[in-house]
N, C-alpha and C positions, 0 to 999 in steps of 0.2 A: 453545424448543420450538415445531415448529410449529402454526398453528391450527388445520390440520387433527386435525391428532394431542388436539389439546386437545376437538376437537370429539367424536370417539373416544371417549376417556375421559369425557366426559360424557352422551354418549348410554348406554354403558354404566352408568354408575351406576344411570340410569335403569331401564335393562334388572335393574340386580340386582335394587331395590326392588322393581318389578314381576313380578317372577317368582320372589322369593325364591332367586335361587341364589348368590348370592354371598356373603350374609349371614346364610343360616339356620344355627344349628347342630345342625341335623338334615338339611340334604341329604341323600339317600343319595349312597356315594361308590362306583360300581361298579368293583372293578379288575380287572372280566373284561373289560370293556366296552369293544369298538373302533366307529368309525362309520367303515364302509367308504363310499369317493367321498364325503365330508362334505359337502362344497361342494355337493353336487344337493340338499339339502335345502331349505327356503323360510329358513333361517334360519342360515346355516351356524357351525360352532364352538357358538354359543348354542343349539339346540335339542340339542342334544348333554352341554351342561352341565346344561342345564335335565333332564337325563334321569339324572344324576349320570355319565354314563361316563369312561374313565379314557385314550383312546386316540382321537386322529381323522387320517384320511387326506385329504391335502392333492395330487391330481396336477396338477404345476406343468411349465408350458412356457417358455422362454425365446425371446420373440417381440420384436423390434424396441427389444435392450436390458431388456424388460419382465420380469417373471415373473408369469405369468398363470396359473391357477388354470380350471384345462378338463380333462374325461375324453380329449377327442380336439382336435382345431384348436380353440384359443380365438377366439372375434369378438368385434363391439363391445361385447357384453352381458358379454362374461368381466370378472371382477374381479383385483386382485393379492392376491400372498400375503401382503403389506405388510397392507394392509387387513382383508382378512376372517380372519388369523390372529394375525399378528406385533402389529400394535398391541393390541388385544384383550388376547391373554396376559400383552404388556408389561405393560396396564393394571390385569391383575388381580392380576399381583405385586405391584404398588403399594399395590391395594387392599385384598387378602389377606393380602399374603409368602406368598403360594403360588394354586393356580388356584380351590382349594376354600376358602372359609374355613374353619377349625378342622381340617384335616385337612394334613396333611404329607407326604399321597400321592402320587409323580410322576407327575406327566401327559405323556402321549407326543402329540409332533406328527409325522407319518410324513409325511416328503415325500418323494413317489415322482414322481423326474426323466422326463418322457415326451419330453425334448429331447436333443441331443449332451450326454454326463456331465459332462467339466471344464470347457466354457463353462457350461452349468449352474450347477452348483456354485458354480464361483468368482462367480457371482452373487448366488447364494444366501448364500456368505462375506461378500462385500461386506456386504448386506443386512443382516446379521445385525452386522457390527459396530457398527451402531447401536442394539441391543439387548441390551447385554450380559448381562443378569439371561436370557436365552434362551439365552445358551452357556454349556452345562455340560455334564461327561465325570461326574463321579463320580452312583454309583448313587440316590444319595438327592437326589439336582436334586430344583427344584419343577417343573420344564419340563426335557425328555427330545426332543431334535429330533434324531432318524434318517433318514437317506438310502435309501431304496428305488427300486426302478425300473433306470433308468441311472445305478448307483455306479461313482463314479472311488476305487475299493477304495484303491490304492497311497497315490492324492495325499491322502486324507483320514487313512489312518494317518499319514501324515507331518505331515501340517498339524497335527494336534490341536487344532481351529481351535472344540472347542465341540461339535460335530455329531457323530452316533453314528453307524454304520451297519445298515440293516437286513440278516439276515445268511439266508442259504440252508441247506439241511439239509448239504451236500457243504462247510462254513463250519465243520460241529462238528469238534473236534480239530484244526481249524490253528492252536491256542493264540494266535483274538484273545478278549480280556480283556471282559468281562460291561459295560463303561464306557464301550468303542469299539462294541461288537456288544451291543445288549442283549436285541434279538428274533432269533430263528431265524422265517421266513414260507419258506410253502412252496403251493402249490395242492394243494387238500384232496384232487384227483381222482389226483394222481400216489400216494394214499395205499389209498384206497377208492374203490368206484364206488356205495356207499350210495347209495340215495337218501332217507332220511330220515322214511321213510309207515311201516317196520318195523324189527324190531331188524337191527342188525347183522352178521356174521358175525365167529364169535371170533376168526378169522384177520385184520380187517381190523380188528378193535377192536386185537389185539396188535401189530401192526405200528406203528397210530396210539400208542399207549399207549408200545412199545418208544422210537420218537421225539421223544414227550414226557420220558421218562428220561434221556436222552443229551444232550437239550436244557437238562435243569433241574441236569444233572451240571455242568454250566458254569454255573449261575447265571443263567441265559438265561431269557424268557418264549419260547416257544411258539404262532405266529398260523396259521392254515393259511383261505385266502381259497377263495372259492368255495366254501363248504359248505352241506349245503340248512338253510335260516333259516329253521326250523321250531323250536317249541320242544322237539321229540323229539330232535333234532338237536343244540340248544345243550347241555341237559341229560346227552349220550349224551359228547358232545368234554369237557364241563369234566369229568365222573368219569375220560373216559380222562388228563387229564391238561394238555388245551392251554387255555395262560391266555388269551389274547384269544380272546372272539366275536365272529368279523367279520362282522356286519350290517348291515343297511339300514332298517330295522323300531327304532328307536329308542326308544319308548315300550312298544313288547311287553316287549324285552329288559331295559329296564331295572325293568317289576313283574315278569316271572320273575325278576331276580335279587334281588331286593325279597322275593318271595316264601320265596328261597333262604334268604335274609340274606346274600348276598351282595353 
């Protein structure tokens, strides 16, 4: 095992005891909870955990061999996905047999390809064969790693290589299987043009609502990005129906859903 890797896992321990999130069994365990661009936070993956949520977004680039972990061009300060994701989760299946101790809820890694799809990917595959407790297809994984962005749709049905994909609303009824596609994401504004300061209109609630039914008729969760991250707004999407809130605001969302019990 490398020292680095070892080094990893021991900083992390450190992080659990200190923050209690690895070891409490009272974490909250949020499974509405998405952290959209994860990576911009001061703390990435970890303030996310520390917040209990249950989904984080990873946009990764394939630069000189690399896969690097940046919203737009990654530079010298970008990290890789190895690092700030991949070893981590390894570590905490080690630590846990799952991401949360005491809880046996799947946690979703969304890596959304912002580079060419099948060189991508097949680095991404590479990658990942050396963490095998990270690839898993059936529903109940303790770790859930979906393709978003630039999917190479065909080659990853084929590979069955571990990796899920993230799936588009025009994706319901082409009978892929809740194992391969387990999110339907969609941009919230192709939905509503809400903005979040008042209620809704019942047309644009039933529309959203309608797409949450059709979504969850396949055993699918439901993300819709770009929505206003208010908590009038999260409260108004989870009654309509859609399971992940994709936010930025990490500690709000996670006492509203605290508050919820959720």
């Amino acid at each position: 095992m490398r020292i680095d890797y070892m080094m990893t896992r021991t900083l992390l321990l450190l992080f659990c005891f200190s923050a209690n999130t690895c070891f409490s069994q009272h974490q909250p365990v949020h499974i509405n909870a998405h952290a959209h661009n994860d990576y911009e936070h001061d703390r990435p993956l970890m303030s996310a955990l520390q917040n209990g949520f249950i989904s984080v977004e990873a946009d990764v680039h394939l630069q000189d061999g690399k896969l690097l972990v940046s919203h737009n061009h990654p530079d010298k300060n970008s990290s890789s996905l190895e690092k700030l994701y991949l070893e981590p989760l390894d570590s905490l299946l080690v630590l846990n047999s799952g991401v949360y101790k005491d809880s046996k809820t799947t946690f979703y890694l969304m890596i959304d390809i912002k580079t060419e799809a099948e060189s991508t990917y097949q680095a991404i595959k590479q990658q990942l064969a050396t963490y095998p407790s990270l690839r898993c297809l059936v529903n109940n994984c303790p770790v859930k790693i979906f393709i978003s962005g630039n999917r190479p749709i065909a080659t990853i049905m084929k590979d069955h290589s571990g990796v899920a994909l993230d799936g588009r609303p025009d994706d319901v009824g082409k009978g892929y299987s809740s194992e391969m596609m387990p999110v339907i994401s969609d941009n919230f504004k192709n939905w509503s043009d809400w903005n979040g300061k008042s209620k809704p209109s019942s047309n644009e609630l039933a529309r959203i609502k309608s797409l949450a039914s059709r979504v969850h008729g396949e055993g699918k969760k439901l993300r819709l990005w770009a929505i206003p991250d208010n908590e009038m707004a999260w409260a108004v999407l989870l009654d309509a129906g859609v399971d992940f809130i994709n936010t930025d605001h990490l500690e709000d969302v996670g006492r509203f859903l605290s508050l919820r019990g959720l």
